[in-house]
N, C-alpha and C positions, 0 to 999 in steps of 0.2 A: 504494500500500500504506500502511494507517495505520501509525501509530507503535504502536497496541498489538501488528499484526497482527506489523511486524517483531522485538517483546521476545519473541516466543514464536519465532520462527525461530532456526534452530541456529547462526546466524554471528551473530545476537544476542545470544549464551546461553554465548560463553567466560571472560567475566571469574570470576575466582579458580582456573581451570583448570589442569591441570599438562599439559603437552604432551608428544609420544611422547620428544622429545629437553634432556628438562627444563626446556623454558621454562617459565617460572608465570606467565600472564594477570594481571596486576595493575592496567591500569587498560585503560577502555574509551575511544578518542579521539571525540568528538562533531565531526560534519559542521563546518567552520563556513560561516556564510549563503553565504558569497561564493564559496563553491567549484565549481569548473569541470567537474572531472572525472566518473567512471562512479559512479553512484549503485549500482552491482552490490556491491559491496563494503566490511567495516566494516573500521576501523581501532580496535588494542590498543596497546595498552603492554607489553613480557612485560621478565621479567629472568631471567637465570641468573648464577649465580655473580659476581653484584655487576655485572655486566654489562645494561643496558637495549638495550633494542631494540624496532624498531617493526614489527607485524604486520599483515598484511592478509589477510580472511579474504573468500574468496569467498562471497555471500549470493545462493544459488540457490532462495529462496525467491521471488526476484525470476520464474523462470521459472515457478514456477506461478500466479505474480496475471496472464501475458503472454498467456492462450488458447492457446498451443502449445505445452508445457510440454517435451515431446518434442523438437522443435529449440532449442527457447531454452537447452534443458540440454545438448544437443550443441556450442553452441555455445559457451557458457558453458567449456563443461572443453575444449574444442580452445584457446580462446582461453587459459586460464591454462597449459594444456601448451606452448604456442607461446613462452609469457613468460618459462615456466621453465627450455627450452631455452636463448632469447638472451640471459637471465642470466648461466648456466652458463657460456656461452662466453663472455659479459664477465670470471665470474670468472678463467676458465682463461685468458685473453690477462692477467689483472693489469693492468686498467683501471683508475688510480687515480684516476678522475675521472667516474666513473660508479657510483652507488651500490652498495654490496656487498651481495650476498644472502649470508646466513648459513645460510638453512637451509628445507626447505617439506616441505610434506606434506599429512598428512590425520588428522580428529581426527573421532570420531564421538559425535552429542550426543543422550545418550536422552534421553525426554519432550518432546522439541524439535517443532512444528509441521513436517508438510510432509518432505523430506530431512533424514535425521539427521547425514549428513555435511558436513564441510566442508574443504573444499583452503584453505591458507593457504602466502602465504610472507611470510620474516623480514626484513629489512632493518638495517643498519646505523642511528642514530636520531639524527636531522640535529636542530637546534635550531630551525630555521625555514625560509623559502622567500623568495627575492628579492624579491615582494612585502611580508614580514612585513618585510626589512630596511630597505628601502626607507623603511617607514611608523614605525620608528624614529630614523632619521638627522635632524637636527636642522638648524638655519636653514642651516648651513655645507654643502655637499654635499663627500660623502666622493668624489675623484674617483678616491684608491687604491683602497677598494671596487670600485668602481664598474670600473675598467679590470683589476683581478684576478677579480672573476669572472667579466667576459668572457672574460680570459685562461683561467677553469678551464674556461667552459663552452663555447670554442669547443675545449678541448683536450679535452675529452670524444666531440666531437662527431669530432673526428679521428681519436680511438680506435674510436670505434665504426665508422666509415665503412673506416677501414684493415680490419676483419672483416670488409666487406660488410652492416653492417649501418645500416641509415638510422633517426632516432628517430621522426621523422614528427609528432611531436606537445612541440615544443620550445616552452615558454613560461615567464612567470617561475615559477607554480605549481609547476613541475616543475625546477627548479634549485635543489636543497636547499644550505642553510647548514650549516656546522659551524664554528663562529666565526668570527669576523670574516675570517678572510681564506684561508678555504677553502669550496670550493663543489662539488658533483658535478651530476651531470644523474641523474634517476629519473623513473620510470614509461616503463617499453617496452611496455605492453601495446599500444600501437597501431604497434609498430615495424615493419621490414621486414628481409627478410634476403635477402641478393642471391641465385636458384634455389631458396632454399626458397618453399613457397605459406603465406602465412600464412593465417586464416584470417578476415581483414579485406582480403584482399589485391584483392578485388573490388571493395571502393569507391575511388571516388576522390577522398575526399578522406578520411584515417582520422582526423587529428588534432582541434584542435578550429578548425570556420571563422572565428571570432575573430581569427583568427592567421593563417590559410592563406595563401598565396602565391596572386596573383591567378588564375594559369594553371588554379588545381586548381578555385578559386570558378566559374570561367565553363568548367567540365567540361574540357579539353580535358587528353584519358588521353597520355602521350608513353610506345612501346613501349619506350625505350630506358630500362631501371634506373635511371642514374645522373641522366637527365635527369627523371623523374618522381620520383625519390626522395630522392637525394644534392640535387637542387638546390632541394627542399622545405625538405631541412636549410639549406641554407645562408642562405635568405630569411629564415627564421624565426630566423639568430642576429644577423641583422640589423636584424629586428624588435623581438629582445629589446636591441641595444642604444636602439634609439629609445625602448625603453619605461622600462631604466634612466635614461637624460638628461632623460626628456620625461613620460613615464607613458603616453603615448600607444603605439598600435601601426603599427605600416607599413599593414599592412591598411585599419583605421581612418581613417589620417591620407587614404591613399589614394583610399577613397570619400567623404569628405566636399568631396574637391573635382571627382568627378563626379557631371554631372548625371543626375537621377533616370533616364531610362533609357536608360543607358551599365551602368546598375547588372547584376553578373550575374543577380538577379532578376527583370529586364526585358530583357535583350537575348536576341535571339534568333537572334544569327548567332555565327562561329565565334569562336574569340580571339582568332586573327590579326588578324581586322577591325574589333576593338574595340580592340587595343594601339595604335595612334597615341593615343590619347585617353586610355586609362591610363598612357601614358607621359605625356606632360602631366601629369595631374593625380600623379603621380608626384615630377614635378619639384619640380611647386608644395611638393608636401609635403615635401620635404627641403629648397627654401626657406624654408619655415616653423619645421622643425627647425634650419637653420642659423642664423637668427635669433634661436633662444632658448639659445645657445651662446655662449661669451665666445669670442671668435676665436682664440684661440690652440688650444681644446680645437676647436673647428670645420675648423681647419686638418687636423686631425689623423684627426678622426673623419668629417666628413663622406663622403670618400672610402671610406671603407671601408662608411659605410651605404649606399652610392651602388651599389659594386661587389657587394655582398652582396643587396641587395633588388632587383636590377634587375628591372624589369619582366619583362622578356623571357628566359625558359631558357637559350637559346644563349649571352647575353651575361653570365650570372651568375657573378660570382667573382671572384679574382686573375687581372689581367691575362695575367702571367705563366705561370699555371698553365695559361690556356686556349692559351696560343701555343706550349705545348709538347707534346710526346706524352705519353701517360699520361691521370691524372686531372685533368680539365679543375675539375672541383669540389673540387679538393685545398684544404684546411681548413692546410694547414702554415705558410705564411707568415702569415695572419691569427695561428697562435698565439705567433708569434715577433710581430706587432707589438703584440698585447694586450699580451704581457709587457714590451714596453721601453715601452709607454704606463703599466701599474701601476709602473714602477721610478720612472719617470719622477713619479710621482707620489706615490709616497712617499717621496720627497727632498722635496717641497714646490712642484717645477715650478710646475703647474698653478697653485697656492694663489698663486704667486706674480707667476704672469702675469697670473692671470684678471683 
């Protein structure tokens, strides 16, 4: 779709708008290059009552440039109904570590190209994303940062999974800032919810493959929720710390130390029979992360990228969590060590070991 085609669509057409619940449209957010996510959707600026906040409008113009205009708009509005439900219930559990939705609806845009309508919802309005802070931080690496919002974002991820519901799609993009030393987790649009069907809940892999955990990359569906879904989570916050230390991803580091076809786009047998070998190249790569760590932060961290990214389903997580009954994928003790890792490191630990 051109850029003129999309200024005439009606999720193009809200700035200066007043909304059913007094927000006033006051600025329009611009894509930037580097962005990962669903290109379905724009992003505003609203404010009320001295209050700013960030809007996302569904741009269902997107289903008529797709030839099936008819299901791409079924799918479209199943998918944001689904989003607005597991919000909802984040609200209602008082999840202080998962973005707040304020408020959603629908706004209808005369003269507007195509559907006049547009479903939007509100958001609480973060300063930046772990990426953007990351690309601020200066010669010295901030290691309180850095171990506090692993601490928000694996405690995010433990709220959410205590409702049964998995994010699926955890990376830095998605782990907003609200200054320096508060962090939440956003965007459930690819999430899951333990006995609901969502309506992504057919593929297998929802998030973004950049990121994925190897099991999802080389297809292999596990019927068991927690093991398909919860252990997606847990790879992926393990991921994100490699990418906090390193820049790099688990994924990434992963296939660059198999050979071309081991790759999931060349192998042609099951998982199982390709894991001796991304376990290996597995290893190598958290040798290579070990390496670029001053030992005392390596002592500390390594294990937990070790236990978090493991290769293999069955073996992922705290040890402890898996040798006991219950949830084998429980996120608890990981958020009790973030936190004594960031304590530890706004005394100056670290600074002073490194």
């Amino acid at each position: 779709m051109s850029s003129r085609e999309e200024s005439r669509s009606a999720a193009h057409s809200l700035l200066g708008r007043e909304l059913p619940e007094g927000w006033q449209v006051v600025e329009k957010v611009e894509r930037p290059p580097d962005a990962t996510g669903s290109r379905f959707s724009v992003g505003y600026i609203v404010q009320r009552d001295g209050t700013r906040a960030f809007l996302k409008a569904l741009d269902y113009s997107f289903a008529f440039a797709s030839g099936d205009a008819a299901r791409v708009l079924e799918a479209m509005t199943s998918a944001y109904n689904f989003e607005v439900d597991v919000l909802e219930r984040c609200a209602a559990s008082r999840m202080n570590r998962v973005v707040t939705v304020l408020g959603h609806g629908e706004v209808v845009v005369e003269g507007a190209d195509g559907v006049p309508n547009v479903s939007y919802l509100i958001f609480e309005l973060a300063e930046g994303d772990v990426r953007h802070a990351l690309d601020s931080i200066g010669s010295i690496f901030d290691y309180a940062w850095a171990f506090r919002t692993l601490h928000h974002a694996t405690t995010g991820l433990w709220q959410l999974h205590g409702q049964g519901i998995a994010h699926q799609d955890l990376k830095p993009s998605n782990v907003l800032t609200f200054g320096r030393n508060s962090s939440k987790l956003a965007d459930l649009g690819r999430a899951s919810r333990r006995g609901v069907a969502a309506p992504h809940e057919g593929l297998n892999l929802a998030g973004d493959p950049a990121y994925a955990p190897p099991e999802l990359l080389y297809g292999q569906v596990d019927p068991d929720w927690s093991k398909r879904r919860q252990a997606c989570d847990t790879y992926l916050l393990g991921s994100l710390a490699i990418f906090i230390f390193s820049g790099a991803t688990a994924t990434a580091a992963i296939l660059a130390f198999l050979d071309d076809d081991l790759h999931p786009d060349a192998w042609g047998d099951s998982y199982i029979a390709v894991l001796p070998y991304v376990r290996v190249a597995f290893d190598q790569a958290v040798g290579e992360f070990e390496d670029s760590l001053s030992e005392h932060v390596a002592a500390r961290l390594v294990p937990i990228v070790q236990q978090l990214c493991d290769p293999d389903p069955d073996l992922r997580g705290h040890p402890r969590a898996r040798s006991q009954r219950g949830n084998s994928y429980s996120l608890e003790r990981y958020v009790a060590e973030f936190d004594l890792l960031a304590r530890r490191a706004e005394i100056g630990y670290f600074k002073d070991v490194a």
